[in-house]
Every structure is written in C-alpha cells, then in structure tokens.
N, C-alpha and C positions, 0 to 999 in steps of 0.2 A: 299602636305601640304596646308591645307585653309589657307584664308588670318587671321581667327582668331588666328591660332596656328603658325604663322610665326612670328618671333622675328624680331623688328625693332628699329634702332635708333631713339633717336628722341631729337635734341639739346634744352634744356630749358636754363632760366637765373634764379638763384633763388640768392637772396640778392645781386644781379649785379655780380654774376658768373656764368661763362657757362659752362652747365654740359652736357653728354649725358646721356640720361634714354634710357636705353634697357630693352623690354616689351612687350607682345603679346598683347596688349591693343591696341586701333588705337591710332594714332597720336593727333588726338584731345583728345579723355581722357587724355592721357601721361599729354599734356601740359595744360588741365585744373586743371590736380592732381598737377602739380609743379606749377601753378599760385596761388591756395588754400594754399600751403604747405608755397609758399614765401610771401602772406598777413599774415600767420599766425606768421612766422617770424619777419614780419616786425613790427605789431602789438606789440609782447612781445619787439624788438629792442625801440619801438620809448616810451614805459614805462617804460622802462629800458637802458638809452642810456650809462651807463658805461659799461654794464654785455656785456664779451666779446661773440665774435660769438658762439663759441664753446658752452657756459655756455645757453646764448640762444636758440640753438636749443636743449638742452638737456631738457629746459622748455616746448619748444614748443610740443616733443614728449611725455613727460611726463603728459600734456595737451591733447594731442591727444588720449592714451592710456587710460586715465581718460575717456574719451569722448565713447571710444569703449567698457571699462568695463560695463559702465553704460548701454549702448546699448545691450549688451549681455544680463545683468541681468533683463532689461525690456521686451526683447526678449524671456527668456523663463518664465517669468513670465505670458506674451500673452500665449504661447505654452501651460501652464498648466493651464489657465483659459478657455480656448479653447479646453482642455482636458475634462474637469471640467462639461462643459458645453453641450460634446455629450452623 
C-alpha cells in the first residue's frame, strides 16, 4: 500500500470538540480541512449566537454546497468555452 492510499487517523477540534477524521489525505490536509470547516462554523455561530449547533452546521454545509454548485457550473461553462474555442 503507498503512503497515498493508506488510511490514517488524524485527531482535529472543530467548535472545541475532538473528533477523529479518517482519510487517505496526509495529515496536514485532514487538519487544514477541519481548521477551514471550524472558522466556517464559527463564523455563521458568532452571527448567529442563539441558532443551535446542530441548526449551525446545517448552514454552514448548506453554504458550502452553494459554494461547490457554483464552482461546478463555472467549471463547465470554462470546459465549453474551451471547447468552443478549438
């Protein structure tokens, strides 16, 4: 097995709880993706400081998801201008 395709633990804190992420990613990605993941939390917590955790992270994904629709549809809209264009 490479060291890419070997699954590892890897302990983060995201909203001051400690989680294990398991992932074939190295250790530093893992825990730059859960340092991103818990400013983005914390962000929607600290404009929203009644909205429970739960109700929180459902924003924040919901936010994220938004984020990647968009990036898809710009993405092949490149692909087909780049099509366009040979």
């Amino acid at each position: 097995m490479t060291t890419e395709q070997e699954v590892r633990s890897v302990r983060v804190r995201i909203l001051g709880e400690e989680h294990i992420i398991k992932g074939q990613a190295s250790e530093e990605y893992i825990k730059s993706l859960a340092a991103a993941v818990n400013e983005r939390l914390l962000e929607v917590q600290r404009s929203n400081p009644l909205l429970p955790r739960h109700r929180v992270a459902i924003l924040v994904a919901l936010n994220l998801l938004n984020e990647l629709e968009k990036l898809k549809t710009e993405h092949e809209e490149l692909l087909a201008l780049m099509e366009e264009a040979q």
